[in-house]
C-alpha positions in Angstrom: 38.1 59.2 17.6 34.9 57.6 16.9 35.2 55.1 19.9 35.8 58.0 22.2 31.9 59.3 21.2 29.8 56.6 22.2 28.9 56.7 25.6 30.8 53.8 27.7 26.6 53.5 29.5 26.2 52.4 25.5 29.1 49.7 25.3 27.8 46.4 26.5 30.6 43.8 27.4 30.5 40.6 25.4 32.3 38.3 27.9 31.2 34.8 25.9 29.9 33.4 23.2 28.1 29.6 22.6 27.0 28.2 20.0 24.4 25.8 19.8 23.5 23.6 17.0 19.6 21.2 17.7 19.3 19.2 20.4 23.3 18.5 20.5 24.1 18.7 24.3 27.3 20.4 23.7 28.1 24.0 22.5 31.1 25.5 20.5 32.3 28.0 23.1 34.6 31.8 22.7 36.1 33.0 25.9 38.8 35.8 25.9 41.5 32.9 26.6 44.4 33.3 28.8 45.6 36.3 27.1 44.5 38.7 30.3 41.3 40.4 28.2 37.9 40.7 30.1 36.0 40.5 26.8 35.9 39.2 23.5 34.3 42.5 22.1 31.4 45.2 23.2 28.1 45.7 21.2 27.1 48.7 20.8 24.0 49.2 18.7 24.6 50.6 14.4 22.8 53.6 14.8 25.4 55.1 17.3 27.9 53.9 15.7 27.1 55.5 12.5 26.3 58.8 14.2 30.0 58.5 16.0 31.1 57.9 12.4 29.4 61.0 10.8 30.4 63.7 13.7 34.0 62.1 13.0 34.1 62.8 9.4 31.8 65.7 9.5 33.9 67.2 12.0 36.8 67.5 9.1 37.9 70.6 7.2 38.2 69.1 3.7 35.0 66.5 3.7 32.0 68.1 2.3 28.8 65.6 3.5 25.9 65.9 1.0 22.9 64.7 2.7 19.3 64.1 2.0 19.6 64.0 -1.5 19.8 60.7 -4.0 22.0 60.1 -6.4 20.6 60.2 -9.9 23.1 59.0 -12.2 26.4 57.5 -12.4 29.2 57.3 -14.9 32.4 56.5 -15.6 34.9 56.9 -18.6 39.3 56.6 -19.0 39.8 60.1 -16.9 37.0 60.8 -14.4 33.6 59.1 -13.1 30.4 61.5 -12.7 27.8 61.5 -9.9 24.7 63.2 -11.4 22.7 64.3 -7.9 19.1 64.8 -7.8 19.2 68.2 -7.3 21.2 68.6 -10.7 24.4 68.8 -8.9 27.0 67.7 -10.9 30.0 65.6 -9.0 33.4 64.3 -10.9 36.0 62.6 -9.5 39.3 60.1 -10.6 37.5 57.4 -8.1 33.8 56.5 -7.5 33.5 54.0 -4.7 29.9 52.4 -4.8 29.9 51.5 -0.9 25.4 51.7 -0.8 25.2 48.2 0.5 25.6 44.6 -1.3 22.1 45.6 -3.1 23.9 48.6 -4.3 22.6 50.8 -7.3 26.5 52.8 -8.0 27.5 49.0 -9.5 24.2 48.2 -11.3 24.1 51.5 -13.0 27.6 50.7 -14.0 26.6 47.4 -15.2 29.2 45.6 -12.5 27.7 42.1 -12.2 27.0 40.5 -8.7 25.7 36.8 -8.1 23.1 37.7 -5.1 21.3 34.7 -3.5 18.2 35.4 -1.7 17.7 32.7 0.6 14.0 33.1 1.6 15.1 34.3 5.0 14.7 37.4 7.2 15.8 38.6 10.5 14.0 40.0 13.2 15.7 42.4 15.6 14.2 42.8 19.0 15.8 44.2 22.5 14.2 42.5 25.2 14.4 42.7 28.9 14.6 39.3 31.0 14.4 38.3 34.7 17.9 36.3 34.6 21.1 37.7 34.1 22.8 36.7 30.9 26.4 37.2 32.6 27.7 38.9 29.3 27.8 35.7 27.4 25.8 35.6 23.9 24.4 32.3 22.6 23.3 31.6 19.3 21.2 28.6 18.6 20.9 26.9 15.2 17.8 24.4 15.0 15.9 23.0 11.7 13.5 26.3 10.5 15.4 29.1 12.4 18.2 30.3 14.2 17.8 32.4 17.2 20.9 34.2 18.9 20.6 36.6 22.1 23.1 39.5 22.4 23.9 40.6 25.5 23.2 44.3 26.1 23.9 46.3 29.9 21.8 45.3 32.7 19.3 42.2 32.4 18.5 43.0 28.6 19.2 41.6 25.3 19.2 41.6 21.5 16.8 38.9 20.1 17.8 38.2 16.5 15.6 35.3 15.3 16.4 34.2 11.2 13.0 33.0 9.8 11.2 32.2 6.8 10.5 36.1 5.2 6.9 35.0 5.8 7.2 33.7 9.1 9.4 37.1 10.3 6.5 39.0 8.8 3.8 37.1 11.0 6.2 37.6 14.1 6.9 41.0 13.2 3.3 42.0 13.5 2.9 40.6 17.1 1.6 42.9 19.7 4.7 43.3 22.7 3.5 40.7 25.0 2.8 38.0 22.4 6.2 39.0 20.4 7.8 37.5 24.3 6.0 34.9 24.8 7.7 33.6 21.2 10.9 35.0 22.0 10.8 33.0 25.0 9.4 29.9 23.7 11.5 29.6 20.7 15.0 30.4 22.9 
């Protein structure tokens, strides 16, 4: 039922994709193929679909959501796992699933190894409005330094996602609107 909570005005159609690599004149294409679908997907931005997510669960009898407070401690032994909450809450449990993101602090409390590779890179996410019409079709250009990819959204507007240097995000990040464009554009 989550699907049925976002607002269709906040489902953009994602009719295309290409994919660019340098100066190479030719681009790696995605269409919906001959199987009758008008679209390869919709993009709908994270934030509503986590909110569809939580009015979905919250709206069950037998979930309880705890909310706005951390988890202090974890453990786990042969017949239960404890969740020590900040308040002094004490949770136990047969399973502890430590889905807090691929950084996540459930698996390094419990010593649960993980090779993470930092690349040096960031990403920069920026909705931007443009004079052309995109036509639904998102491109995503790979080029030596940086990758840029624009997302259709509804209406002549987009996702910018440009993949930098961390310091180089940083420096764009900062830009003032108008000068943060004028990059956008130059670099797409």
């Amino acid at each position: 039922g989550a699907w049925d909570r976002i607002d269709p005005a906040d489902r953009s159609p994602l009719r295309e994709a290409q994919v660019l690599n340098g100066e190479s004149p030719f681009a790696l294409g995605f269409d919906p193929g001959s199987g009758g679908a008008e679209w390869l997907g919709q993009l709908v931005a994270n934030h509503l679909i986590r909110r569809a997510l939580f009015d979905v669960v919250a709206a069950h009898g037998n979930v309880t959501l705890l909310a706005d407070v951390a988890v202090q401690d974890v453990a786990t032994g042969r017949g239960a796992a404890r969740v020590t909450l900040a308040d002094g809450r004490v949770l136990t449990g047969q399973l502890l699933a430590g889905a807090d993101s691929r950084f996540s602090k459930v698996r390094e409390a419990l010593g649960i190894g993980a090779e993470v590779k930092r690349l040096g890179r960031s990403m920069l996410l920026a909705r931007v409005a443009h004079e052309g019409d995109h036509g639904g079709i998102a491109t995503e250009w790979f080029q030596h330094g940086h990758t840029i990819a624009m997302l259709p959204l509804n209406g002549r507007r987009s996702s910018a996602v440009l993949t930098l240097e961390d310091a180089d995000v940083a420096r764009v990040a900062a830009m003032p609107p108008a000068e943060l464009g004028a990059e956008i554009t130059r670099r797409y």
